[in-house]
C-alpha positions as CSV (number, residue, x, y, z in Angstrom):
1,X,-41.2,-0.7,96.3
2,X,-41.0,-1.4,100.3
3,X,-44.5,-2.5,100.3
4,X,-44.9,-4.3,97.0
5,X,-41.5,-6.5,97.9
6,X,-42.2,-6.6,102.1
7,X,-38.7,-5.1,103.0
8,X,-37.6,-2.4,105.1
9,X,-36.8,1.4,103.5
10,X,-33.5,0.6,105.1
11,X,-33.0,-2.5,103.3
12,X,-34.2,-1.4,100.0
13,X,-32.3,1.6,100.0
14,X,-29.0,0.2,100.9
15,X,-29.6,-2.7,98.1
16,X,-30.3,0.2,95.4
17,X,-27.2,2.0,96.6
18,X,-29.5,5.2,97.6
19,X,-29.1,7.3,100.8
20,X,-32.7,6.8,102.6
21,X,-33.6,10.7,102.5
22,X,-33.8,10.9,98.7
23,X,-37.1,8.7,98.9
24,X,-38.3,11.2,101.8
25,X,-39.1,14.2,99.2
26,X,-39.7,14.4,95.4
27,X,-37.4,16.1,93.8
28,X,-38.6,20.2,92.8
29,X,-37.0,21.5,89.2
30,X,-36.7,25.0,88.7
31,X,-39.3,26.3,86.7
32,X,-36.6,28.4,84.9
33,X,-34.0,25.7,84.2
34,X,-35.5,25.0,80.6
35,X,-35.2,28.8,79.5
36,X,-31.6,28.8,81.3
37,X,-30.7,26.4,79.3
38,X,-31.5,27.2,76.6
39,X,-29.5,30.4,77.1
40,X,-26.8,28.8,78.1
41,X,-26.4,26.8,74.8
42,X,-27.3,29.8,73.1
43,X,-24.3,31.3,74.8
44,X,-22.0,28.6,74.4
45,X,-22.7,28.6,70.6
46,X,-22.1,32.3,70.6
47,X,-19.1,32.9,72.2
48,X,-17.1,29.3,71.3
49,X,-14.1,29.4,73.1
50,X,-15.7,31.1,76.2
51,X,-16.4,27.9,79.4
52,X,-18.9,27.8,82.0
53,X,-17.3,30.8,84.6
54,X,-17.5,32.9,81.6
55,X,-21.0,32.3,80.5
56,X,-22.2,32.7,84.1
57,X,-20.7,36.0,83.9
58,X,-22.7,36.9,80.5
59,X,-26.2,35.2,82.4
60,X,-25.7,37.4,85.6
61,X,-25.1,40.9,83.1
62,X,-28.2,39.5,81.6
63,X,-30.2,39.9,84.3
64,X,-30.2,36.1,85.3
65,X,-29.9,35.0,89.1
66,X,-27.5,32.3,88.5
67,X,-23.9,31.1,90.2
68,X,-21.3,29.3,88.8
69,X,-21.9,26.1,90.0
70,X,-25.3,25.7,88.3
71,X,-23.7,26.3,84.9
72,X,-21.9,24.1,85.4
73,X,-23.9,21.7,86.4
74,X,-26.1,22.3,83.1
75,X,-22.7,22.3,81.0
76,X,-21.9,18.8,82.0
77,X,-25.6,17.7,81.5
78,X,-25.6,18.9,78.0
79,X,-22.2,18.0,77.1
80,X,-21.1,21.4,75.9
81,X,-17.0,21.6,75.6
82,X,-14.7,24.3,74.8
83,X,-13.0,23.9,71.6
84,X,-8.9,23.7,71.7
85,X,-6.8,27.1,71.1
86,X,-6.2,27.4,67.5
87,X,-2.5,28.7,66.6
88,X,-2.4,31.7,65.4
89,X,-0.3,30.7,62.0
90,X,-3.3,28.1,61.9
91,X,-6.0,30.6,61.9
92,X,-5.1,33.7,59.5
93,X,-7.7,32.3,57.1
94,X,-10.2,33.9,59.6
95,X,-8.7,37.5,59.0
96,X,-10.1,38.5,55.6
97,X,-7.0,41.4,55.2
98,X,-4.2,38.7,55.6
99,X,-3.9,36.3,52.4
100,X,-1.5,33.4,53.4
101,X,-0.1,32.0,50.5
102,X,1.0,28.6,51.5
103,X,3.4,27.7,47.9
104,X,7.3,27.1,49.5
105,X,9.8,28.6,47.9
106,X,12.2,26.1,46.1
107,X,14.7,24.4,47.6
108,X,13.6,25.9,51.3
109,X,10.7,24.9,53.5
110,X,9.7,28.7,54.1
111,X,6.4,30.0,53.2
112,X,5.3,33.3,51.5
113,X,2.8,36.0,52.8
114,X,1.0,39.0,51.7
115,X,-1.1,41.5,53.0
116,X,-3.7,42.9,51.6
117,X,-5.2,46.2,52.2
């Protein structure tokens, strides 16, 4: 860009908001990041309401050479979120033993549950 415009490195850099010693060195990717990504999705899918420190934890008992900060840097590239906290009231559908029978009584706003075994 310096030479096909005739300005300075300085110049250009400073115009394109840039600090000079990016356009010293091409950037190197890791020739692992597509597979750790991969697993990292994968892992995120897995475990839903597990976030990035967690996930590094699973990646390192998996043999992977990987910190914290990496995952998270591939977290926030992907867009992967943790889901919020479910109540537990909210979730007994989950639990196939507990039936929650959600008809009110009459004439009171209390609701009626069975267990089944």
């Amino acid at each position: 860009m310096c030479q096909t415009l005739g300005i300075s490195e300085r110049r250009a850099c400073r115009v394109l908001g840039q600090h000079r010693s990016t356009q010293r060195k091409p950037p190197r990717g890791r020739e692992d990041e597509a597979r750790l990504t991969a697993d990292v999705i994968e892992l995120a899918r897995e475990y839903g309401r597990y976030a990035y420190r967690r996930v590094a934890v699973l990646l390192r008992q998996a043999s992977w050479q990987v910190n914290h900060k990496r995952v998270a840097r591939i977290w926030r590239r992907e867009g992967l979120k943790v889901p919020h906290k479910q109540k537990k009231r909210g979730r007994l559908w989950l639990n196939p033993l507990v039936t929650s029978l959600r008809a009110a009584l009459p004439g009171s706003g209390r609701l009626l549950r069975t267990a089944e075994a």
